[in-house]
N, C-alpha and C positions, 0 to 999 in steps of 0.2 A: 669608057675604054680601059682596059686592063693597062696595067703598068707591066711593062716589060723588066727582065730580071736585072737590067742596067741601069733601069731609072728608080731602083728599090736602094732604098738607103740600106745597109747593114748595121748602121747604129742607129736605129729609127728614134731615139730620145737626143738627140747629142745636142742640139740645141737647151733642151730643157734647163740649163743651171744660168742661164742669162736673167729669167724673171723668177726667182723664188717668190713663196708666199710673205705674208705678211709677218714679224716675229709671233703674234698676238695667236698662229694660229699652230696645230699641231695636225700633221695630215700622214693619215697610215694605211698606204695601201696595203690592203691585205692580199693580195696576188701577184707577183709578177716575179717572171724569169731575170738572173744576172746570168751573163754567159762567159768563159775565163776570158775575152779579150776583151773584156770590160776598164774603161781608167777607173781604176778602187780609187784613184787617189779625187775623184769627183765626186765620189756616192751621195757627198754630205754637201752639194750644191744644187742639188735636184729642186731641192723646196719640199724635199718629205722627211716627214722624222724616221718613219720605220718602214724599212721593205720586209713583208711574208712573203719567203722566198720558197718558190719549188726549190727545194735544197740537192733534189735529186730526181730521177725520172722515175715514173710513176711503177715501172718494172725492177727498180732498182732492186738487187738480195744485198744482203747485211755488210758484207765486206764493202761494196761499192759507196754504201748507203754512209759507213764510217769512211769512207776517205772521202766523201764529198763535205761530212760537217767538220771534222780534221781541215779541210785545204780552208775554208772560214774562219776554223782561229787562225790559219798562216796568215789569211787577210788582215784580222782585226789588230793582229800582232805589228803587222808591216806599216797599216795605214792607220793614221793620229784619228782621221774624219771618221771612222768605224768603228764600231762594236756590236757584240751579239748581247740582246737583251736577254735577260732570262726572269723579269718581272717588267709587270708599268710602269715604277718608279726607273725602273732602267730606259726606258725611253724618254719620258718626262727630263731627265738628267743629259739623253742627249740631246735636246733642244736646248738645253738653256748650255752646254759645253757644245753646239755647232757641231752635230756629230750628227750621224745617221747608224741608227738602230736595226741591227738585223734580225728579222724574226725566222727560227728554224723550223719550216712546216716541211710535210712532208706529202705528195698530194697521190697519197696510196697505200695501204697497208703490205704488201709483198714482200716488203723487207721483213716482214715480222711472221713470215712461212706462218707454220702452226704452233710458235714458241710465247707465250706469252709475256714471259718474263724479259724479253728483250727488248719491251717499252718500257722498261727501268730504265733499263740499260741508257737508252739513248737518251730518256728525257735525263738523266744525268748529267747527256752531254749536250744539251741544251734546246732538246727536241720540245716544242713547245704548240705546236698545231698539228692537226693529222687528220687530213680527207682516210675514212676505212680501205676506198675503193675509187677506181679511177675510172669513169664507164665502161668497164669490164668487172666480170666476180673475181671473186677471189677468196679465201678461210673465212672473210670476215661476214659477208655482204654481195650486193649485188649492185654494178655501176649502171648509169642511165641509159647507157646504151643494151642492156641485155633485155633483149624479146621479153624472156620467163617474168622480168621482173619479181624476182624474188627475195625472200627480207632475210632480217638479219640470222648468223646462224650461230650454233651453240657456242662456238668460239668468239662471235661480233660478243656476244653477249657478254661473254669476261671479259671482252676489250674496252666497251662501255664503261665498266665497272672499273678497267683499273686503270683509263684517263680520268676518272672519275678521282678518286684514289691520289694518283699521282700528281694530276695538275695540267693536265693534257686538254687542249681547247680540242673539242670533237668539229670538227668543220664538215658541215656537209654536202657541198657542193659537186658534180659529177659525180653521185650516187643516186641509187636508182630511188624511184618514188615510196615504196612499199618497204626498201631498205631503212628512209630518213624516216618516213613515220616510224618504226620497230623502234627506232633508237630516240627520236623524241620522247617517245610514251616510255622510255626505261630511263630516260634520263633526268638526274636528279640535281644537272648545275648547268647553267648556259650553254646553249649549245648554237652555232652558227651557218650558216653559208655564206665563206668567204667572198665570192666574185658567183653570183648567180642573179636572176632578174625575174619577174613575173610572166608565166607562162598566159596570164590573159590579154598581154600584149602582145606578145610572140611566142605562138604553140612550136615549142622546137625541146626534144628531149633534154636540153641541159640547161630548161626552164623550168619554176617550181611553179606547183598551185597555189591560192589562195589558203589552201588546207595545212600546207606546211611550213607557209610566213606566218602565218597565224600558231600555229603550235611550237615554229622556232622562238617568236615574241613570249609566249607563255614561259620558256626556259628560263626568259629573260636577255634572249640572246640577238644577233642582229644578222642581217641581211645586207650583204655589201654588193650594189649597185657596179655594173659594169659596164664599160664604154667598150665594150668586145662588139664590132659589129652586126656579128648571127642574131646575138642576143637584142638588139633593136633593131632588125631589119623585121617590119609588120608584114602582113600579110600582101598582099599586090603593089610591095615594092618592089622597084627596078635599080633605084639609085640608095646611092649611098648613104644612111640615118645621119643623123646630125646631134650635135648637142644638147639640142630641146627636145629628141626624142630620148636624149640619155633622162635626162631631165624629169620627164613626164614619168618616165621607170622609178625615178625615185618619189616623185609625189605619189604617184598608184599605192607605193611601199606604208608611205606615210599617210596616208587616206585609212589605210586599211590596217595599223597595228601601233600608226602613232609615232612620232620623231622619236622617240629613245632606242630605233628597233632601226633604224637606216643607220649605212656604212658605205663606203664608197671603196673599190679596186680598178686597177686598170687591167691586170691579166698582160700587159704591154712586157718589152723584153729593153732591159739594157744590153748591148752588148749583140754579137750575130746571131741569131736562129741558127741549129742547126740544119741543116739537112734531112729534109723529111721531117712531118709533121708530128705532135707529139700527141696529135687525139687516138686513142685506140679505140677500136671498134668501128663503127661503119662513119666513117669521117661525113659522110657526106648529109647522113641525118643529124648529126652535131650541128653542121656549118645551114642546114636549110636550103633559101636558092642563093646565098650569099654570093657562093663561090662562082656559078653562074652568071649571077649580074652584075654583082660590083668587083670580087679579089680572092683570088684562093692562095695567094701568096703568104705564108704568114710573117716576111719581113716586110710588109710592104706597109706602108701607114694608113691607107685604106681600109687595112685590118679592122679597123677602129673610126668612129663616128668624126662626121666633120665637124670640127670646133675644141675637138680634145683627143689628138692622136698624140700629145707630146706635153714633158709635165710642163713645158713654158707656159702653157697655154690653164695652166691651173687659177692662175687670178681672175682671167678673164672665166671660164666657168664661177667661179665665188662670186663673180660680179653679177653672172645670168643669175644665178641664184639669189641674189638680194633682188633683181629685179622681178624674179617672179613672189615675191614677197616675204620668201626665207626670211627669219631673223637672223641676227649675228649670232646669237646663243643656238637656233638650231642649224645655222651651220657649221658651227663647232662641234656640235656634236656629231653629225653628218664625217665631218673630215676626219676626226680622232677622239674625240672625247666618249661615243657611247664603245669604241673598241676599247679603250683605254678602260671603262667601266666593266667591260667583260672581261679583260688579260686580268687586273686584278683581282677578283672576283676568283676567278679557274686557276691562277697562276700562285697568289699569293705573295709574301714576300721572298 
């Protein structure tokens, strides 16, 4: 039964700072929304080092795009527990200073029209991840929801080039298939997908192939595992995925390209969802029968697999994971260690 709009939490995390992780471990989502009525002054009791934050909406143009990473330093200014990373060793620093690390992704290229030079710009100000395309086209690319699926275009081309260049993690998640290949094959330094999952578990467009975890690993780059519901509901499910099915996404990953090449996201939201959804294009081939059988709500914690809708519930995952036979060392690298190998790598000092 669907949760109606009164029994949907609007801080669906708010519990999460009661059981942090262990000191010993370092955990970097790479996805997920904070929304302004968020408490900043918790960030850094979550039990994550660093949130990759949609910093902006995926339609965002340039002015919008600057007062959304502007109102981030009023945050990191205001709040002792914050900061925005602009290297690994800047995250690294806020574990061991009890901070949580914001990372400035950007999950779309739109803000960057047809100018190229205004990826300077931002990564100046601390722009440090960047999806080309949101599943919709745009100058750059083409997103996973466009029919044409079509690849990258003469513009994607110098944009490769010049996160390449500047130090810009290429993340390729909600981009179309023919898009992320274009830009693996021209690319010359790790490249990733932030929050994406194997499409031979769940054939749903904002899943990849075997073809493109395989050529992301070659970059040297990693694949971050998501407890996004769509993304594990299989085939002639009715009810809601569960943890061991998140679980099994990340062994598939590691079967097929080796632990240095898994990562983990939750895509989950501090703070309230806005109003209307933020998938563009045909929402409904995004979500699969999700919406259907188990939640089309996206503040509802259903959203998300049972056993890890909330970061409280992070030990107890690390714990699943030892018990399917993870080591300590590949779950470190799982939780931050092989993102930590990539920021520095694309980031530099």
């Amino acid at each position: 039964m669907h949760e109606t709009l009164d029994q949907v939490s609007p801080h669906p995390l708010e519990k999460g700072y009661h059981t942090p992780l262990s000191h010993s471990y370092i955990f970097v989502d790479t996805c997920i929304q904070i929304w302004p009525d968020t408490d900043f002054s918790k960030l850094h009791t979550y039990g994550c080092t660093a949130f990759c934050i949609t910093t902006f909406r995926p339609d965002a143009g340039p002015g919008e795009a600057l007062d959304a990473i502007a109102n981030w330093y009023r945050i990191a200014n205001t709040y002792e527990g914050v900061r925005i990373a602009f290297s690994a060793a800047d995250i690294v620093e806020a574990k061991e200073q009890n901070q949580v690390a914001i990372v400035i992704n950007s999950q779309g290229g739109d803000f960057l029209g047809r100018d190229i030079h205004r990826l300077e710009a931002f990564h100046k100000l601390g722009l440090r991840m960047m999806l080309p395309a949101y599943n919709k086209r745009n100058a750059i690319c083409d997103g996973c929801l466009e029919p044409d699926n079509g690849g990258l275009s003469e513009f994607g081309e110098k944009w490769v080039d010049e996160c390449h260049r500047l130090g810009v993690l290429i993340d390729l998640s909600h981009v179309g298939e023919r898009s992320t290949l274009d830009i693996l094959e021209r690319a010359r330094e790790p490249v990733v997908f932030s929050h994406s999952n194997p499409k031979a578990l769940v054939d749903i467009p904002r899943a990849i192939t075997d073809e493109q975890i395989k050529k992301c690993a070659t970059t040297g780059g990693v694949i971050g595992i998501t407890n996004w519901g769509p993304l594990n509901f299989r085939k002639g499910m009715t009810t809601r995925p569960t943890v061991e099915h998140y679980l099994d996404a990340i062994q598939y990953v590691i079967d097929l390209v080796g632990p240095d090449h898994v990562g983990m996201a939750t895509d989950m939201s501090l703070g309230t969802y806005p109003d209307g959804d933020l998938i563009r294009g045909r929402p409904n081939s995004a979500l699969g029968g999700y919406a259907e059988h188990v939640e089309s709500n996206p503040r509802s914690r259903l959203r998300y697999v049972e056993g890890f809708d909330d970061y409280g519930q992070l030990m107890d995952v690390v714990e699943a994971m030892s018990k399917r036979g993870f080591s300590d060392d590949g779950i470190k690298k799982i939780l931050g260690g092989n993102w930590l190998r990539v920021f520095d790598r694309v980031w530099g000092d």
